[in-house]
C-alpha positions in Angstrom: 29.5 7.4 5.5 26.0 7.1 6.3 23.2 5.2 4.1 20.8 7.3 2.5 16.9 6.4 2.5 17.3 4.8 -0.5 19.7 2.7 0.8 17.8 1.7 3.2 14.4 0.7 1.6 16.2 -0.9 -1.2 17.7 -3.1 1.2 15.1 -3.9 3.4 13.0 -4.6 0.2 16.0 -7.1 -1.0 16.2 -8.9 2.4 12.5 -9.4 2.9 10.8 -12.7 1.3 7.6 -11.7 1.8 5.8 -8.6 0.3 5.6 -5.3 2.7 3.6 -2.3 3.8 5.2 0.9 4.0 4.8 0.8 7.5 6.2 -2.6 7.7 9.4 -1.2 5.5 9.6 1.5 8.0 9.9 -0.7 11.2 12.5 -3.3 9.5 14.6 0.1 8.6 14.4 1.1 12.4 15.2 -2.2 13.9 17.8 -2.9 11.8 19.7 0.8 11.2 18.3 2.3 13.9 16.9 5.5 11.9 12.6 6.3 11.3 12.1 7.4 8.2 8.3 9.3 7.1 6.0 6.8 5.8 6.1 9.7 2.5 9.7 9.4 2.3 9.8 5.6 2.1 6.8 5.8 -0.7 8.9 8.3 -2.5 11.9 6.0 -2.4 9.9 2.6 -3.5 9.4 4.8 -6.9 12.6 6.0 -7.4 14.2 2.5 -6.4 11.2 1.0 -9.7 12.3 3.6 -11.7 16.0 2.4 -11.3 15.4 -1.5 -10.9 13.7 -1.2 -14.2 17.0 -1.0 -16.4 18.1 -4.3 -14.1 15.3 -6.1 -15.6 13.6 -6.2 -12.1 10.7 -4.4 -10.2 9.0 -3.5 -7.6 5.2 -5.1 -7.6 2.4 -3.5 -5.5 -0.4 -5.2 -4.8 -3.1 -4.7 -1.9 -2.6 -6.1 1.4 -5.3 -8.2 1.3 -9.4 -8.0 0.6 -11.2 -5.2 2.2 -6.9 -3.7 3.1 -6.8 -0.3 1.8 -2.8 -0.1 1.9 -0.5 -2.0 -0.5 2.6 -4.5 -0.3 5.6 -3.7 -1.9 8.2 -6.8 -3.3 11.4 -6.5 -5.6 11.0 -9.3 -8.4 12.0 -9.9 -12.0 9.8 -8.7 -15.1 8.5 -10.4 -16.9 9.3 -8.5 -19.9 
């Protein structure tokens, strides 16, 4: 049975120890399950996979890339709730 995109971002987002761009999520996915995914679909995913993480007591943070970056980072970690 084949992994879905959600699948796929939520692991790559799992694996990674350091905060990614969409593009960057997109690239891991590729390399490692040989399959491109739209940069839209992956975005779509990262909300659906925070909407679900949130009942785990986890999320998924966004923050911008850097000063002057206009994209953002995306990283799975516990709330603080």
């Amino acid at each position: 049975m084949a992994m879905s995109q959600y699948q796929h971002v939520k692991r790559i987002l799992e694996g990674s120890r350091k905060a990614l761009a969409i593009h960057e999520i997109g690239a891991r996915i590729f390399a490692r399950f040989k399959v491109r995914h739209a940069d839209t679909a992956i975005s779509a995913r990262i909300r659906e996979i925070r909407r679900d993480l949130e009942v785990d007591g986890k999320t998924i943070t966004s923050r911008r890339a850097g000063p002057g970056k206009c994209h953002h980072v995306y990283a799975i970690e516990r709330s603080m709730a």
